[in-house]
N, C-alpha and C positions, 0 to 999 in steps of 0.2 A: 422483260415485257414492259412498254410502257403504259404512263396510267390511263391514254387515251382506251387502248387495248383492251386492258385491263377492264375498262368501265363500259366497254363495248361486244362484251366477250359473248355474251347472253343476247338470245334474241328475243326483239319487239315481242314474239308472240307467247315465248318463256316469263317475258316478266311480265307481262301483263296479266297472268297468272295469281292467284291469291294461293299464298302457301298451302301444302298437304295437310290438310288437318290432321291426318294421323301423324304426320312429321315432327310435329309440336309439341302434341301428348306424347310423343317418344319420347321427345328432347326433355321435358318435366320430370317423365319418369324417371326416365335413367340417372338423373340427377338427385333423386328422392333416395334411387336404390343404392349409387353412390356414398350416399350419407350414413348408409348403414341399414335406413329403414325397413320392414318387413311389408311391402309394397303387392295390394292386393290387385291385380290388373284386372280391371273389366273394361276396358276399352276395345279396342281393336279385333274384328271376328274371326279368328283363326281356331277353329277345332283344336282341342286339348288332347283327345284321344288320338289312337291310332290309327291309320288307314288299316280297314279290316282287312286279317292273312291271306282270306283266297286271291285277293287284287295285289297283295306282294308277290305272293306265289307265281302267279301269271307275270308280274313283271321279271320275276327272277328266270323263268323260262325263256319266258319270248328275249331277253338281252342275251341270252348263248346264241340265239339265230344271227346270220350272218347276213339274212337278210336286211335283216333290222340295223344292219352296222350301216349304210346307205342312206343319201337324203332322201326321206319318202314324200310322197305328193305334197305340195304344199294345201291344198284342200283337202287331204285326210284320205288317208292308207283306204282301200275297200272294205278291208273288214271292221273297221274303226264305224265308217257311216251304215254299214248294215246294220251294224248294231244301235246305233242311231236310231236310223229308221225303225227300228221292231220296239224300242222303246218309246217311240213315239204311239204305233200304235196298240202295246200293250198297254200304256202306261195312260192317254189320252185318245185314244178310238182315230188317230190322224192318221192318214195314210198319206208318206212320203218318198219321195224317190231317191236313194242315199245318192243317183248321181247328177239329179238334174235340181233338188232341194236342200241338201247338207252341204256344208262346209266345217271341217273341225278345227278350230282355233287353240293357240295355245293359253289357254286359261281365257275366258268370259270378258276378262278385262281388254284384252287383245281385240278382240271383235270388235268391243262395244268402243274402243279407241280409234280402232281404225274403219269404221263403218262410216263414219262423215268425209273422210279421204275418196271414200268409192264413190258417193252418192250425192255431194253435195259442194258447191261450188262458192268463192269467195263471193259475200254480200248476201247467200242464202241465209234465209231463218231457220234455226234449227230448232224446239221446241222440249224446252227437259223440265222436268221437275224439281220444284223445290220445297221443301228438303228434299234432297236427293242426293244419291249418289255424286259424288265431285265428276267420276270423268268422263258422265253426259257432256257437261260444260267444257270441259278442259280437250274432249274430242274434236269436240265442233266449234273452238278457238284456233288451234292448230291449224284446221280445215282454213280459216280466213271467216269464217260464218258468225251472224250474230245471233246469239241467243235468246228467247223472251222466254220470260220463266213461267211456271205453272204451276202457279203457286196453290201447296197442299195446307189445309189447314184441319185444324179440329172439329169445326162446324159442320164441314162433308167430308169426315171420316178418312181423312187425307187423301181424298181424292180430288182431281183436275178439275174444275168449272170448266170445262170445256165451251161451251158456248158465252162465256164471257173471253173469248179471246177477240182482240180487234179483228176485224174483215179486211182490213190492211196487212196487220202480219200473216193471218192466216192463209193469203192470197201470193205471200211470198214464203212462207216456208217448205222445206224440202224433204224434212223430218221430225217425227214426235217420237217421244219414249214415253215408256209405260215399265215399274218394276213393283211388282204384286206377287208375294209377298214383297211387301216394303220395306229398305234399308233407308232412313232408318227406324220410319214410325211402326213399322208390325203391322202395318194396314194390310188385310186381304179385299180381294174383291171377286163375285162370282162372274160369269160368264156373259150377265147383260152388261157388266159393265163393257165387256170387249165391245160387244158389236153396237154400242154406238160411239166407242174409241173408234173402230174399223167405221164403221159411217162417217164421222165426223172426217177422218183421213182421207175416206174414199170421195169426200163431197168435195175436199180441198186440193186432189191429187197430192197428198204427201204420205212417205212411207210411213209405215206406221211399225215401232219397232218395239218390243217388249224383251224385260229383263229378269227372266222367271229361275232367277238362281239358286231359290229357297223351295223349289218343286216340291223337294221331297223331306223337309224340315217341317211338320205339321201333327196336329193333336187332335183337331177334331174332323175337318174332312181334308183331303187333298186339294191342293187348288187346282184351277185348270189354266189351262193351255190358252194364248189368242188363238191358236187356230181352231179350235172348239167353239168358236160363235157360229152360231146359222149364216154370217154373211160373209165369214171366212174363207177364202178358196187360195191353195197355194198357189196356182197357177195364172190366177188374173189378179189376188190381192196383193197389192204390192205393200209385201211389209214382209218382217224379220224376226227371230224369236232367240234369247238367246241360253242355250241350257250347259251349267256348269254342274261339272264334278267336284267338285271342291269342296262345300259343303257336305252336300247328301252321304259322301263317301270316305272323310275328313282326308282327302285332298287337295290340301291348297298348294304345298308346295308341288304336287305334280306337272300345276298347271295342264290341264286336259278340259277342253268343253266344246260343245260346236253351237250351231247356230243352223235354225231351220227357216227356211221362207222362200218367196219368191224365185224362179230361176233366175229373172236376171239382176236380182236385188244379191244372192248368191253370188252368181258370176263375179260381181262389182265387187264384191270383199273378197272373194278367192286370188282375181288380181290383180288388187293392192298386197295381200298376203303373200304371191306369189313375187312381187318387186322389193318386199320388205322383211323378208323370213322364208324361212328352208324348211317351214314345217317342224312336227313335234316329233322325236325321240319316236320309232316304230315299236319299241318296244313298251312306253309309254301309252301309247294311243293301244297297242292290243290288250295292255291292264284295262285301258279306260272300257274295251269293246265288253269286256268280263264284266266288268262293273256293271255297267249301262245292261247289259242278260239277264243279271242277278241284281236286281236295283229292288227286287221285294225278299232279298235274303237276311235270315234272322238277323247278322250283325247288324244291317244298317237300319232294321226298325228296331233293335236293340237299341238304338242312339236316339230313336226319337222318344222312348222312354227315359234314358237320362235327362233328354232338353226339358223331360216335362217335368221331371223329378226336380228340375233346376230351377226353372219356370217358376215353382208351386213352393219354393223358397223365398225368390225374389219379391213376390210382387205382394204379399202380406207383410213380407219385412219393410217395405218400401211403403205402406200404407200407413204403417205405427210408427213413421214420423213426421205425417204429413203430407205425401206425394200420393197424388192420385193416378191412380193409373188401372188400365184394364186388362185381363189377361188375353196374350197374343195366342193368336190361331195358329199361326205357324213363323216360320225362321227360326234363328236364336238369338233374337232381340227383345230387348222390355226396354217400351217408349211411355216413358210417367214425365209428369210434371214435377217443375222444381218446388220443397215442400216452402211453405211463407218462409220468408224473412220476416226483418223487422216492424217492417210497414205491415204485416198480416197479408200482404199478397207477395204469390208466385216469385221467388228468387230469379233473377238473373242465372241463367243456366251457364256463363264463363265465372261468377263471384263464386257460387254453387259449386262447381266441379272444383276449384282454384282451391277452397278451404274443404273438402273432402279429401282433396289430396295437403293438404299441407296438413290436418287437424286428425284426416281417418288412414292415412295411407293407402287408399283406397283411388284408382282412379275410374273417372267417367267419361265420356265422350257429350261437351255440351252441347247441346239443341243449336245453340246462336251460329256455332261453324256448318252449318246447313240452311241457314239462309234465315231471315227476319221472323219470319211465322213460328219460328220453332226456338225462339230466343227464351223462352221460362220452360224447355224440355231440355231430358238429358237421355243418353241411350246408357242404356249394359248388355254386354255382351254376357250370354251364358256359358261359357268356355272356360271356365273352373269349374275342380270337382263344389259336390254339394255340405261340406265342412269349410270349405274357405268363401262362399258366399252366405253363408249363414254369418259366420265370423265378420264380413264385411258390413252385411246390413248392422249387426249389433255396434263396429266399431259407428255405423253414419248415426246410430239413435243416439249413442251418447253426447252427441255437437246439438246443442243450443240453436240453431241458424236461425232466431230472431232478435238475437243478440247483435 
């Protein structure tokens, strides 16, 4: 290959890309664990436990069917979105129609990636939050589309100023997201926030899209739904909702989730799905229908007990050295401040995580790879048992960090 080649391999809209942040903190680790070190991971959010028996059980069934040996619809087997649907309106009083409102995606990430492919066109504005989720931005790059960010800060509880966006972009964007619980600050929001999210959308004609992955990860009330606002309607509001299994049911590597909204805001991702994927595993998606039936069975509020039991570790440990922080309503995230440095203010949350991991074996996830405003925050993931985050906070008290 030559070096012309070679240096051309990759395209414009690859590199224009700023690396994966969890790519990084891979690369770190692995190199720590290399070394021999006893390397305590709070980084990255992948459930520790097991996906609960009865949702194996059901997998182990439905993969003898022969049916299931078949590419199944690329918008999701029937029984996959009825179930959907009933958990919508068990779960959140919405009433949805599994064939003219669901679409099942394989894993949340899928969706939320290729939802600006369906909807949005080279030079549109797309509208994501920041800190935020990386592949709001990295979707609606792909797409050709420019981004303006929406930027969450501490002062409104990481939520959007919405009405501080220009009347210029907002004149040209095509799509907003919205993800409540929030990855990565813990932010919840109740129901007025939607509808005047959904105003704000409806006044601009832009989709308005939400990323409620953390549904069912929560401690003190449930969160809700966007389509739970009073001005919510599936059929004339044009907007998108996206609900993963992954969490609530510790399947991530399943990859199982759909997405509820609009018919033809559905349509528009079903396909692009249908031109870019053969659909998920049938035997897969009839675990996921189990799951989503059983989505108030002892196992999985048995988990929201652990998060809390985890939860009620971290964030006093995280106090007794400095780091202010408040405890989360729901996910399995705790968003604190970095504790002083030298100067007696807030550490830099890349020097912070850099010497937690070199000094505690301990890693973090810093604030500053989620964009400027969250540059003195660090996340943890709660996805260790409750003896190795205890263990972790004690090794971060022992570091000096004003030194």
């Amino acid at each position: 290959m030559t070096a012309r080649a070679t240096a051309t391999i990759r395209s414009q809209r690859l590199n224009a890309l700023p690396p994966y942040l969890f790519v990084e903190i891979d690369r770190a680790k692995r190199a720590k664990i290399a070394s021999g070190a006893d390397v305590i991971d709070l980084g990255v959010g992948d459930p520790d436990r097991p996906t609960p028996s009865f949702i194996i059980d059901a997998l182990a069934e439905a993969a003898r069917d022969p049916a299931n040996h078949r590419y199944p619809p690329s918008i999701g087997t029937p029984g996959f979105r009825e179930s959907a649907a009933r958990f919508m309106k068990r779960r959140f009083g919405v009433d949805a129609d599994p064939d003219r409102h669901i679409c099942q995606c394989i894993g949340s990430k899928d969706g939320i990636a290729h939802l600006p492919l369906a909807v949005v066109d080279p030079g549109d504005v797309v509208l994501a939050p920041r800190p935020g989720y990386p592949v709001y931005q990295s979707g609606a790059a792909f797409a050709g589309a420019e981004v303006f960010d929406l930027r969450l800060a501490a002062d409104t509880g990481w939520t959007p100023r919405l009405q501080d966006v220009p009347a210029t972009i907002a004149s040209r964007a095509k799509l907003i997201w919205a993800n409540y619980p929030n990855n990565p600050t813990a932010a919840c929001v109740d129901v007025a926030f939607f509808e005047r999210y959904i105003a704000f959308a409806d006044r601009h004609g832009i989709i308005a899209a939400s990323d409620l992955a953390y549904s069912e990860v929560w401690f003190d009330q449930p969160p809700p739904s966007m389509w739970q606002a009073d001005n919510a309607d599936l059929d004339t509001t044009l907007g998108i909702e996206f609900h993963s299994l992954s969490k609530a049911f510790n399947m991530t590597g399943w990859r199982c989730a759909f997405a509820v909204g609009h018919p033809e805001v559905i349509s528009a991702l079903a396909a692009i799905k249908g031109n870019c994927d053969s659909g998920q595993f049938g035997a897969i998606q009839h675990a996921g229908a189990v799951a989503l039936d059983h989505y108030d069975h002892p196992d999985v509020v048995a988990m929201r007990d652990v998060y809390r039991q985890r939860r009620d570790v971290v964030v006093p440990g995280l106090r007794e050295f400095g780091c202010a922080v408040e405890n989360p309503r729901a996910g399995f995230f705790v968003w604190a401040r970095c504790p002083p440095g030298p100067d007696g203010e807030p550490m830099d949350s890349m020097a912070f995580a850099a010497r937690a991991l070199e000094e505690a074996d301990v890693v973090l996830v810093p604030g500053a790879g989620f964009g400027p405003d969250a540059a003195t925050f660090f996340r943890i993931a709660l996805t260790v048992e409750v003896d190795r985050l205890a263990e972790a906070m004690q090794r971060l008290k022992t570091i000096d960090f004003r030194r």
